[in-house]
Residue frames relative to the residue before (quaternion, step in Angstrom):
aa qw qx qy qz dx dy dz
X 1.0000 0.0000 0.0000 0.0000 0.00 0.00 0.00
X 0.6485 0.4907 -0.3402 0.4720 3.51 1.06 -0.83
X 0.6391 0.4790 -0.4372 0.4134 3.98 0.93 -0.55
X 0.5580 0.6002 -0.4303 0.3785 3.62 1.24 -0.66
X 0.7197 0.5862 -0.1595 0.3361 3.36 0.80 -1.49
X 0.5308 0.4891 -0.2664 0.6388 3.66 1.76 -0.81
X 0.4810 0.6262 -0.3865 0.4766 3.98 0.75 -0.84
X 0.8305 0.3743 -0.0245 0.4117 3.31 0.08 -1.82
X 0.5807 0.5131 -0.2715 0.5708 3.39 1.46 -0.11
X 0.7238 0.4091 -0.2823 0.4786 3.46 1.18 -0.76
X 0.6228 0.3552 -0.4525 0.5302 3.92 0.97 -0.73
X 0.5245 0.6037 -0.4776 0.3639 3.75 0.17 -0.48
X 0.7572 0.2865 -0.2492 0.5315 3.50 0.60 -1.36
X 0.7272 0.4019 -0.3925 0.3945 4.03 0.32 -0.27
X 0.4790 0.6769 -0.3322 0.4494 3.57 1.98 0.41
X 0.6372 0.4649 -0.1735 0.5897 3.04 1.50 -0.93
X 0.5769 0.4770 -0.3974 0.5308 3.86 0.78 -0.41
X 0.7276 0.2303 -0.4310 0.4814 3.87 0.29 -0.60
X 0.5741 0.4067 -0.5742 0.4187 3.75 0.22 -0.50
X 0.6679 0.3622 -0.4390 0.4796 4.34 -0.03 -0.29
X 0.6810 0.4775 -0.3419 0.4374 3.83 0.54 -0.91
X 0.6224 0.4100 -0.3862 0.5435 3.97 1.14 -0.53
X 0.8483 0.3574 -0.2580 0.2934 3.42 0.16 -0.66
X 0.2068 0.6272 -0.3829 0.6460 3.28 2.47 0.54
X 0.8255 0.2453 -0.1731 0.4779 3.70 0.32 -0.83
X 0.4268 0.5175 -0.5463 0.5016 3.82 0.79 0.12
X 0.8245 0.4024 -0.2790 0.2836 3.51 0.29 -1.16
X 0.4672 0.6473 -0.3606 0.4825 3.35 2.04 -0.70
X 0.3599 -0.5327 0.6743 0.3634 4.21 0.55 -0.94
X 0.7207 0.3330 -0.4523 0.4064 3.79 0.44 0.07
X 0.8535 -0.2359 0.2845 0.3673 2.87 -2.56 0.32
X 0.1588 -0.7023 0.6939 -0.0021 3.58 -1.50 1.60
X 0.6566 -0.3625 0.5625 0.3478 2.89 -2.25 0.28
X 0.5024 -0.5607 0.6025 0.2650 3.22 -1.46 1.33
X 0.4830 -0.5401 0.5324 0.4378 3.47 -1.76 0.48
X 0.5375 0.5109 -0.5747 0.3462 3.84 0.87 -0.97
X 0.6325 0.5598 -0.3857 0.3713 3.89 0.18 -1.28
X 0.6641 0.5317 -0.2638 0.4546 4.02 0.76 -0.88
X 0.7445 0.4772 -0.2432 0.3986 3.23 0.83 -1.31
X 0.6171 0.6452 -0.3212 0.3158 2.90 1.25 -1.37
X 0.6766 0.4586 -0.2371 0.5251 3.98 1.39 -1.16
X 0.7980 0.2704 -0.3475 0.4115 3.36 1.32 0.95
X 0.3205 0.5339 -0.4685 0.6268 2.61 1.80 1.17
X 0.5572 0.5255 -0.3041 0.5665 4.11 0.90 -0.36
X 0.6624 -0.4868 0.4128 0.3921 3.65 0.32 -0.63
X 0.5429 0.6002 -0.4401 0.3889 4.01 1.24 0.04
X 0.1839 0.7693 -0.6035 0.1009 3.55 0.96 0.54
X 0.5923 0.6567 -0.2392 0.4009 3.29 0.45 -1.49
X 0.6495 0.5201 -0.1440 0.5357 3.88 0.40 -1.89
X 0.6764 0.4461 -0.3734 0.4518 3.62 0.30 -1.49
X 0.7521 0.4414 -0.3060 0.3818 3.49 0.27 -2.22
X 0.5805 0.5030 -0.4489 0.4567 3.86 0.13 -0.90
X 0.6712 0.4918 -0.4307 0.3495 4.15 0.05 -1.23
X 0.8236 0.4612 -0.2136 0.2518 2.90 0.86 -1.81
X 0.4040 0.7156 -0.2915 0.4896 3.47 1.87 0.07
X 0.6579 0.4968 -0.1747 0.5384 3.27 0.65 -1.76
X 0.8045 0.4100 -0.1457 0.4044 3.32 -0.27 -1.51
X 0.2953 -0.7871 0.4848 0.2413 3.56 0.84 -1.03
X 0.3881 0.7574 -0.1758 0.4948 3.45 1.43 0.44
X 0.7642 -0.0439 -0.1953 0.6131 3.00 -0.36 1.87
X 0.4959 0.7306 -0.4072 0.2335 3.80 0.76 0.13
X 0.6568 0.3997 -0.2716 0.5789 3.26 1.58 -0.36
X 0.5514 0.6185 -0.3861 0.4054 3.94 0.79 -0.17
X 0.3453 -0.8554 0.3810 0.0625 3.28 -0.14 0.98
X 0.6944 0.3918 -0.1019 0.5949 3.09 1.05 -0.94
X 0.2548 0.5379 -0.4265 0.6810 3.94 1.76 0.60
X 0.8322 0.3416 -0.2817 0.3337 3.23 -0.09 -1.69
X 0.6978 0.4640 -0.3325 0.4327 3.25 0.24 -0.95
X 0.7069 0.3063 -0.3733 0.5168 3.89 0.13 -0.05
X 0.6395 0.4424 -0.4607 0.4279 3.40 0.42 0.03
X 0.6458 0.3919 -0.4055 0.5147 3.84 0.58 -1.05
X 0.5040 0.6126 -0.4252 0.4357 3.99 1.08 -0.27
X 0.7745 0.4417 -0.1671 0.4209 3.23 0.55 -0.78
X 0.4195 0.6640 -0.3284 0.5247 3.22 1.90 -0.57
X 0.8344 0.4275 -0.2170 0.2720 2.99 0.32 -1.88
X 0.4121 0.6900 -0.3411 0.4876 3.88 1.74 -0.84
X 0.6873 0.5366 -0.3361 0.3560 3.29 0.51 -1.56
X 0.8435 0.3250 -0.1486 0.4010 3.46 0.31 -1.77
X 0.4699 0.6369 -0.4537 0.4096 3.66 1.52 0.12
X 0.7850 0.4049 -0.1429 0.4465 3.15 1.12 -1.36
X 0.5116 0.6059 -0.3043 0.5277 3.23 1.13 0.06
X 0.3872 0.6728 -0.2152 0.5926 3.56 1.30 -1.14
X 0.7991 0.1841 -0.2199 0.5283 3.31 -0.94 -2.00
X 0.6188 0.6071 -0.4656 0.1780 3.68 -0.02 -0.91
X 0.4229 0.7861 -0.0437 0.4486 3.15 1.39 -1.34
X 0.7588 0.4169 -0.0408 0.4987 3.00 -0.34 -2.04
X 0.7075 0.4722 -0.2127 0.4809 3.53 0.24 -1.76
X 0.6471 0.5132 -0.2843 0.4869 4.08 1.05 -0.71
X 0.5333 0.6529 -0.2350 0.4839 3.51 1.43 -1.14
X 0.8921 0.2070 -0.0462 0.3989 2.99 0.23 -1.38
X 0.4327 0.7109 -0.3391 0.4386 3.52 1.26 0.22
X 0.4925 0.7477 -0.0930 0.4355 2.76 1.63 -1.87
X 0.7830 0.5177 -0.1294 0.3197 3.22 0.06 -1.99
């Protein structure tokens, strides 16, 4: 459980470095981190890392179509997390 938790500590933090390192480079005029590459470390478990940057940093907040696959991806997460749960809950019982 503790290797999961260090895992989830590490995409979280190397989520937050590209959301500051892309929007370091929006402002440079040079070549950026694809959104597929961004999403993808919050499709892995950098939700958390991603959502905090984009707060801080201010970055990607106005892109809709960003938004909308990410809070998608949000929403998968805590469904499946949920059933996962649940299904453990009640298995349990």
């Amino acid at each position: 459980m503790i290797v999961l938790f260090y895992l989830f500590l590490f995409l979280n933090l190397i989520a937050f470095i590209l959301i500051g390192y892309d929007k370091y480079l929006s402002k440079k005029h040079k070549s950026r981190i694809s959104e597929n590459t961004l999403l993808t470390f919050v499709l892995i478990g950098g939700t958390i890392g991603s959502g905090i940057a984009m707060l801080i940093f201010r970055h990607k907040t106005a892109k809709r179509r960003y938004l909308l696959r990410f809070w998608v991806l949000v929403l998968i997460q805590i469904t499946l997390i949920f059933t996962l749960f649940y299904l453990n809950c009640f298995n349990n019982a």
